[in-house]
N, C-alpha and C positions, 0 to 999 in steps of 0.2 A: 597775730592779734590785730594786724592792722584793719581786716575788712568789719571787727568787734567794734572797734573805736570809729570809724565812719559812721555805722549805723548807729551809734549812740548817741554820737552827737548831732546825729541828723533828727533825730527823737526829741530831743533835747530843745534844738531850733525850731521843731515845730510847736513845742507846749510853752514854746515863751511868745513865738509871735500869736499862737490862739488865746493864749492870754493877756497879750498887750491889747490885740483885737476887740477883746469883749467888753476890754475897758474902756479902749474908746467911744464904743458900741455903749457903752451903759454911760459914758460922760455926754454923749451925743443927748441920748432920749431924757435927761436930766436939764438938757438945756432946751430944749422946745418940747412942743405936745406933738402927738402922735399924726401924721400929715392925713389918716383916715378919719382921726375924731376932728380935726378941727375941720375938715369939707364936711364932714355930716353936719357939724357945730354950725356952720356957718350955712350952708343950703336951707336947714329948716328954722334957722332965727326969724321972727325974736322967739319960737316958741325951744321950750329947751329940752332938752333931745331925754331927759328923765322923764319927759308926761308921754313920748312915744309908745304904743303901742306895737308890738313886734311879734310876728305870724309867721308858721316856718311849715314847709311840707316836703316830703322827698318819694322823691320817684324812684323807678331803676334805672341803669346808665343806659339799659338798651335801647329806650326809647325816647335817647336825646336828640335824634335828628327832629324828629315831630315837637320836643318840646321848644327847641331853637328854632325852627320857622313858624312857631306860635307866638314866642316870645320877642322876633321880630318882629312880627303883625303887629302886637300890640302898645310897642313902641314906638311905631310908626306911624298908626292908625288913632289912638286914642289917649295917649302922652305927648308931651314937651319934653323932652331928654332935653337936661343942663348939661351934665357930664355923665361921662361912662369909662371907668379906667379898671385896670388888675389891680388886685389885695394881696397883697402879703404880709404874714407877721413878718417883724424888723427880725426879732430875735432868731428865728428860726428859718429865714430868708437860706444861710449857709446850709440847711439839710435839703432844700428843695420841698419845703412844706406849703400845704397851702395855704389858703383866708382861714381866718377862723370864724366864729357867728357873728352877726351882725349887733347882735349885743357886746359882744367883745370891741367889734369896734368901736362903739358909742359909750367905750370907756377907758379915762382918760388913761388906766393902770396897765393894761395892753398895746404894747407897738405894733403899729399895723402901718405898712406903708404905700403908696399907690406904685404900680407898675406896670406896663404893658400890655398889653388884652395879650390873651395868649389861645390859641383856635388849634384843634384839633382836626384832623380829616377825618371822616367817614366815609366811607365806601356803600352807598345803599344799593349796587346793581346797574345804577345808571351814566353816564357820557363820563361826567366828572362827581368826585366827593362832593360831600356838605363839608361846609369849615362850621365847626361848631363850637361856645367859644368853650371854656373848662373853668374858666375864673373869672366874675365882673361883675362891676358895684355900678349900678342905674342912679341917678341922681334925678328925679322929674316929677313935672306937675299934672296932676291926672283932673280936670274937674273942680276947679278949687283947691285938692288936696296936696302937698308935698308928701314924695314917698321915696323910699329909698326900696331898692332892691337885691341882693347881694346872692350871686349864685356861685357855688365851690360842688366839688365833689369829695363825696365820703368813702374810705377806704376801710374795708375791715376783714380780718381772716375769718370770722366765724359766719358773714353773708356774702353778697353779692354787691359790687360797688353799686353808689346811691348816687342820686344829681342833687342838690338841695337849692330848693329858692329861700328867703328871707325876705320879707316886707318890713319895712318900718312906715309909719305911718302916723301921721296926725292922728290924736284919741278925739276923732269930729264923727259926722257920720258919711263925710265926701272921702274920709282917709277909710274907714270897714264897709264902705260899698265898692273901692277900687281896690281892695286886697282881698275881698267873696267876689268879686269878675275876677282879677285877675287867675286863684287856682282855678278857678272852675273853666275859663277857658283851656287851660292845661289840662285839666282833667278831657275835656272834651277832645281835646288834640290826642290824650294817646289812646283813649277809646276808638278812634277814626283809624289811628297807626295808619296813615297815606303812605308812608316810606316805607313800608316793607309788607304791606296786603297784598296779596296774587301774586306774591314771589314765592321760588324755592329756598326755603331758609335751610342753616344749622349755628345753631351756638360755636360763639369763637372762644379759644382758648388760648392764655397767654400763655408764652412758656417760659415767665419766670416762675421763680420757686414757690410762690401762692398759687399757681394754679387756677386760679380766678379766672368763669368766665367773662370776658369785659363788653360782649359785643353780638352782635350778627354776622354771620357770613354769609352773603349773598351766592349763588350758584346757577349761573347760565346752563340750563342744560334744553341740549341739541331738542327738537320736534322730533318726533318718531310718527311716521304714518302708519295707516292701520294696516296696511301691505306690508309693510316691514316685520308688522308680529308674526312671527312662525310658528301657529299653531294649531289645533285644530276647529276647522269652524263652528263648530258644536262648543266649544270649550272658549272659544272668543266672544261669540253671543251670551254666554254664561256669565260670564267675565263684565262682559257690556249691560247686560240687563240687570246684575250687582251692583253695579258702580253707576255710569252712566244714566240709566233710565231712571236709577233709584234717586238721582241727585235732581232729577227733573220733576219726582215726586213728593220731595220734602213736602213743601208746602201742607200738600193730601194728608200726606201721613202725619204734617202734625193739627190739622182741624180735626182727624182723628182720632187723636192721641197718642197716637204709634210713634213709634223711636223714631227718632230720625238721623241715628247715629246708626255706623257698621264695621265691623271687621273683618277683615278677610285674611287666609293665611295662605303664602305662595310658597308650594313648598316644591322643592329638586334639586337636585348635583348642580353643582355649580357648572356655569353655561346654558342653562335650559331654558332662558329667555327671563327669567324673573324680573328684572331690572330694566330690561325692553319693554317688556308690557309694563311696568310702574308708568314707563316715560311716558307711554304712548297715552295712559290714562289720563297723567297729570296735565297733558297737552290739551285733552279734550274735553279738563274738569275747567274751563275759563273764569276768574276769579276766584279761587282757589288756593288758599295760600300752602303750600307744601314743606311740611319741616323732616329732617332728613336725621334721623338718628343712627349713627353709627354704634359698633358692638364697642368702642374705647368709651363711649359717653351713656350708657345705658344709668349709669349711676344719678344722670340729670334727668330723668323719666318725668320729675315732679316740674322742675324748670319749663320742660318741653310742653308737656300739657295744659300749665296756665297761658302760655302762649299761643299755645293753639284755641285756646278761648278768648283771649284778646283779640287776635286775628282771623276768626271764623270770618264765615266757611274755611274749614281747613281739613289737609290730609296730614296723616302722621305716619311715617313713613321707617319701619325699625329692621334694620337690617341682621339678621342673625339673633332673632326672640328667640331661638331653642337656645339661645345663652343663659336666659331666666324663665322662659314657659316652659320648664321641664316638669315633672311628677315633683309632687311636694318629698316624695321620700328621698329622691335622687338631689335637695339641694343642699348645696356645699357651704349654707352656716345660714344664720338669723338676715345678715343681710341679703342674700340672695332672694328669698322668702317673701324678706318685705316688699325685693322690686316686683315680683311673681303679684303679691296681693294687689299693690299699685297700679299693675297694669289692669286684673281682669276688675277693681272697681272704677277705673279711668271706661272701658269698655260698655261694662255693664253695670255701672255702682249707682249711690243714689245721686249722683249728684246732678244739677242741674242740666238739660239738654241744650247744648252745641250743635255747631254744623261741622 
């Protein structure tokens, strides 16, 4: 019985110190206010933080490199940063949780406490990562205006993680002219997407138990010259006049009206050059951004091809489509079907024309 009674009162020991803990924890925030309401409190006096105005917008996480060297810029460039520190709820500090809204903190009833700037790496393909930060409250004067800024990220099982800004703002017209620049320059930064246009991309995948994609993976792959393709020169000119010549004639074809979109299918036994000639195309489509779908992530088909319109010109690159471009009779249930439909209206559906 002995290893019974170790464990029990080890049990024991813990539910009395997490609850001597919480008390202290709740005698603590009983005796001062909250250390994020009183720096907001005190940053934008004498005006009081209940006539603030507060604006929220969120992105996706993939494209937090571009939103982090926007949002450098613009701290830089056309703000006075007083402070800029991490949030966290007090109470929720022990689960590893993060900020909560910035209305939350502009009230006295939520503990929220300052902490650390906390940066993340990214990996966009080049020398070194972006450190980008994940959690941080901007304290600054824009133009007249005081404004607070408050960026966290959102986590959820039923989407994809989200970045979130917050404004708070003076209710003037110096504090809703510095919060319509500030998204709209965001907006502008991930329409440009600098950090990952004319790469070959794929969706990264965590491998915790959410399964969440969280990111880009960048992919260095080798140049292939057009000597290297083995095959035949009738069938390489063909190959080049599809691809190549035709990307040289977008423009034409659309003061025409003609697609300017295409697909091609590479089909053989494995070994037969498929993936040599991809390279060799992908080498020679210069600006180009190339997204790389694997037969494990066919199920992100919808994922891939917004992206591939964010980042136009682009190739979409799907390896093993007889996985889902099969005969409609030969599919193996409702889902398969839908990626089948998804593909041939992403190809040839109504939607708007892409490069």
């Amino acid at each position: 019985m002995e290893p019974a009674t170790i464990v029990l009162l080890s049990v024991t020991c813990f539910a009395v110190g997490t609850a001597t803990g919480m008390a202290i924890a709740a005698a603590r925030r009983k005796a001062k206010s909250p250390a994020a309401y009183r720096l907001l409190r005190s940053h934008f006096a004498p005006v009081s933080v209940d006539t603030l105005t507060v604006t929220e917008r969120q992105f996706p996480a993939r494209v937090r490199v571009d939103l982090h060297k926007s949002v450098e810029k613009l701290f830089t460039e056309r703000t006075t940063v007083k402070t800029v520190c991490g949030i966290r709820r007090d109470n929720t500090a022990m689960f590893g949780m993060g900020a909560s809204s910035l209305s939350d903190l502009l009230s006295q009833d939520i503990v929220s406490v300052t902490v650390p700037l906390e940066y993340e790496e990214v990996d966009i393909g080049e020398d070194a990562p972006v450190r980008c930060l994940g959690n941080a409250l901007w304290l600054a004067e824009a133009e007249g205006a005081k404004v607070a800024v408050l960026l966290s990220k959102l986590f959820s099982y039923s989407d994809q993680p989200k970045v979130r800004f917050v404004i708070a703002a003076e209710n003037n017209e110096a504090g809703k002219a510095f919060s319509a620049e500030f998204f709209r320059t965001l907006e502008e930064s991930v329409r440009k997407a600098e950090s990952y246009r004319g790469k070959v991309l794929s969706l990264e995948t965590n491998d915790d138990y959410t399964g969440e994609s969280t990111g880009l993976t960048v992919h260095k792959v080798p140049p292939v010259a057009r000597d290297d393709v083995i095959l035949p020169q009738q069938t390489l000119e063909l190959l080049e006049r599809n691809v190549i010549q035709f990307v040289k004639q977008r423009s034409r074809l659309a003061e025409l009206g003609q697609s300017t979109k295409k697909g091609l299918l590479f089909y053989g036994p494995p070994g037969n050059g498929k993936t040599l000639t991809i390279r060799y195309l992908i080498g020679e489509l210069a600006g180009h951004t190339t997204l790389l779908i694997t037969a494990d992530q066919m199920a992100r088909l919808g994922e891939y091809m917004t992206l591939a319109r964010l980042l136009e010109p682009s190739i979409v690159v799907l390896e093993d489509v007889d996985l889902i471009a099969r005969h409609r009779e030969d599919a193996c249930g409702p889902g398969q079907e839908s990626l089948l439909n998804r593909l041939l209206n992403e190809m040839d559906g109504l939607k708007e024309e892409c490069n």
